[in-house]
Each structure stands twice: as structure tokens, then as C-alpha cells.
C-alpha positions as CSV (number, residue, x, y, z in Angstrom):
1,X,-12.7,-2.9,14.7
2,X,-15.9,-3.9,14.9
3,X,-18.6,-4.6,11.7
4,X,-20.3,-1.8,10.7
5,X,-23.7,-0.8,11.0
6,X,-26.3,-3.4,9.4
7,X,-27.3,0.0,6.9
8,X,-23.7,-0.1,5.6
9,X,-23.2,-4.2,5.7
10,X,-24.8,-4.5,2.0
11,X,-22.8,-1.6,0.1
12,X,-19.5,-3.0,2.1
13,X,-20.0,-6.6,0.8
14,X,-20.8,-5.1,-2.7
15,X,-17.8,-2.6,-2.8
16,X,-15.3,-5.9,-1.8
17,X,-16.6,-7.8,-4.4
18,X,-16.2,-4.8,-6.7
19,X,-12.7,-4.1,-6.0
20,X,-10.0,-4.9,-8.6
21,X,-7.3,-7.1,-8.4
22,X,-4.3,-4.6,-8.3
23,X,-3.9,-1.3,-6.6
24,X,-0.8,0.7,-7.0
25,X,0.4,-2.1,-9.0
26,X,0.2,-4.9,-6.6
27,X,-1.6,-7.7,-6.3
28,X,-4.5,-8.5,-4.1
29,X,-3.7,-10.7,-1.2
30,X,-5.5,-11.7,1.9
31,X,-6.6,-9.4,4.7
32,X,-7.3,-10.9,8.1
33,X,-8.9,-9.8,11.1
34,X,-12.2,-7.4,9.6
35,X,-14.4,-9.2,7.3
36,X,-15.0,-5.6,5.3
37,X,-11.7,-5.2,4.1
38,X,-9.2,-6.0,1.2
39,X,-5.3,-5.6,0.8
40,X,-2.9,-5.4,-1.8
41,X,1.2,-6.1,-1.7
42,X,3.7,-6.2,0.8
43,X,3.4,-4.6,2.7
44,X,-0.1,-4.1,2.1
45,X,-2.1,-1.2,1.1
46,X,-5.6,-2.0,3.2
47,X,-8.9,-0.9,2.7
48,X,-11.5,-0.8,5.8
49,X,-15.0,-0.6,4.5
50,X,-17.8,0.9,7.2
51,X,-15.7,3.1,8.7
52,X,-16.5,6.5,10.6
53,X,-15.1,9.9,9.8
54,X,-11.3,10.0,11.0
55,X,-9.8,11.6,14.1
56,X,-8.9,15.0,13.2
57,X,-11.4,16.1,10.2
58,X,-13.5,19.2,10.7
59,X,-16.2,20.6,8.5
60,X,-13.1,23.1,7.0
61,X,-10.6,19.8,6.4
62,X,-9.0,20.0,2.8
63,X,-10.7,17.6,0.6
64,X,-9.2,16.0,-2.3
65,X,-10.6,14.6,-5.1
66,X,-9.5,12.0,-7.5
67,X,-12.1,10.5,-10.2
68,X,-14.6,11.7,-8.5
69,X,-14.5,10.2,-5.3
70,X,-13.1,12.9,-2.2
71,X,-10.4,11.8,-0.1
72,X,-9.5,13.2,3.4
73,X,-5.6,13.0,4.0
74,X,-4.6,14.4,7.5
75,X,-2.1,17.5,7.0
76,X,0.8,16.1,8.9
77,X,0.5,12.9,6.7
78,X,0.3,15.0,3.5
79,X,3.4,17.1,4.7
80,X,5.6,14.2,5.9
81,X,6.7,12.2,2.8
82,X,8.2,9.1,5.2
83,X,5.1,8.8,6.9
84,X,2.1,6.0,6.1
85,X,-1.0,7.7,4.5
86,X,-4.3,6.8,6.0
87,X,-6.5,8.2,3.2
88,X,-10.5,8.2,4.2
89,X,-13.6,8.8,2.2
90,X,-15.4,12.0,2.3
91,X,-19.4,11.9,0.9
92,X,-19.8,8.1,0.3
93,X,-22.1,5.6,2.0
94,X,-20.6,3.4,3.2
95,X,-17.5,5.3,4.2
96,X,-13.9,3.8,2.9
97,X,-10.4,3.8,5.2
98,X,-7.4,3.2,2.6
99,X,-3.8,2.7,4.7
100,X,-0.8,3.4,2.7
101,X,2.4,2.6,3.6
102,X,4.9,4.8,3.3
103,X,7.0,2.5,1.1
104,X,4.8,3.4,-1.7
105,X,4.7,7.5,-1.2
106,X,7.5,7.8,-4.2
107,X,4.3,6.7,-7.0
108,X,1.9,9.1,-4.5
109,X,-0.9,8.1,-2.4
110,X,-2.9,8.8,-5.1
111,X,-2.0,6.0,-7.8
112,X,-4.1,3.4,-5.0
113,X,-7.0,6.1,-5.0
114,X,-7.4,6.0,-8.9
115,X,-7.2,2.3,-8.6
116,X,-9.8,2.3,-6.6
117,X,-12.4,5.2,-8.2
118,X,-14.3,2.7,-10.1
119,X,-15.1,0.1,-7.5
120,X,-15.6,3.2,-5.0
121,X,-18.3,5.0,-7.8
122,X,-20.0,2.0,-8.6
123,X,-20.6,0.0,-5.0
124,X,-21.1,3.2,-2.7
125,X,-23.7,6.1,-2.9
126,X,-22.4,10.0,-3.3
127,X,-23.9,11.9,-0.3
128,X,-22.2,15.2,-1.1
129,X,-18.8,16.5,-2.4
130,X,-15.8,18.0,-1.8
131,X,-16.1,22.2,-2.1
């Protein structure tokens, strides 16, 4: 992938340095290959910062929201409990891509999404929300 814009660099290096060291209950440990991005366990839960609106949303998607932050899950993800979870900011600059692996889908995709609410709130900017 390559780095995001320069308007999205600043609030990327902010939210990585703003994001704790746990998420779902595991510990942080190093992501290679995108210098916007942080990871957590094995296998790891990875978060992309600076990423664009994922394949398959439309202005009708379902939008969830936890603490305050919207999510978009794609349908056949949310319906498939063995599948990995690619879980993507809705109405935050700079946009956030959170992978899930499916390993974790019996404490719900959601448990890495609290984790993360406060770093999200904090080191991005609302540009809307979910209806």
C-alpha cells in the first residue's frame, strides 16, 4: 500500500502514537511493510491508517457504531462467523482499516473497536456520522 496523502500523514503519525498497548487483549507487536500501521497478537489484529473507503460500501452501507466512532463491516463478513473481519472507518480524517482475524470472532470484532475508540476520538477529526 502506498503512504497516504501528505493531508492525512500528520493525523496518521498522531493516531500511532496514540494507540494503546493492547487490543482485544493482546499485546502490541511490530507491523512491517506500511509505516502507518500497528498490530496486536498472533495472529495480529492490524490497523492501516490513511486508507480509502473499502470495496463494496455505498452511501446506504449499514454503519455501526461503537464509542462513538462508525465502523463499516462488509455484510458477508458480518454474516460469516469463520471469516476475518476487515472493519473500516466511516466519518474520520484520516480514515482507519482494522483486520481481524477470524480467530478472535468468539470475543466479537467489536472488543478491538472499543480498544481502539479513544486513540481513534482523540488523533482523527469527525467529518460526519453514522445515520
Amino acid at each position: 500500500m502506498s503512504a497516504p496523502d501528505s493531508g492525512v500523514r500528520a493525523g496518521c503519525a498522531r493516531l500511532i502514537a496514540a494507540l494503546p498497548g493492547q487490543v482485544a487483549d493482546e499485546s502490541r507487536v511490530a507491523a512491517r511493510g506500511y509505516r502507518y500501521a500497528a498490530a496486536w497478537g498472533k495472529p495480529a489484529i492490524v490497523l492501516r491508517c490513511g486508507v480509502g473507503l473499502p470495496s463494496g460500501y455505498t452511501q446506504t452501507s449499514a454503519c455501526q457504531t461503537v464509542n462513538g466512532i462508525g465502523w463499516f463491516i462488509p455484510q458477508d463478513q458480518v454474516d460469516d462467523s469463520g471469516s476475518d473481519v476487515v472493519a473500516t472507518t466511516l466519518h474520520r480524517i484520516p480514515a482507519v482499516e482494522v483486520r481481524i482475524p477470524a480467530s478472535y470472532r468468539p470475543q466479537g470484532p467489536g472488543s478491538a473497536m472499543v480498544d481502539l475508540a479513544h486513540a481513534l476520538t482523540n488523533a482523527t477529526k469527525a467529518s460526519g456520522h453514522c445515520a
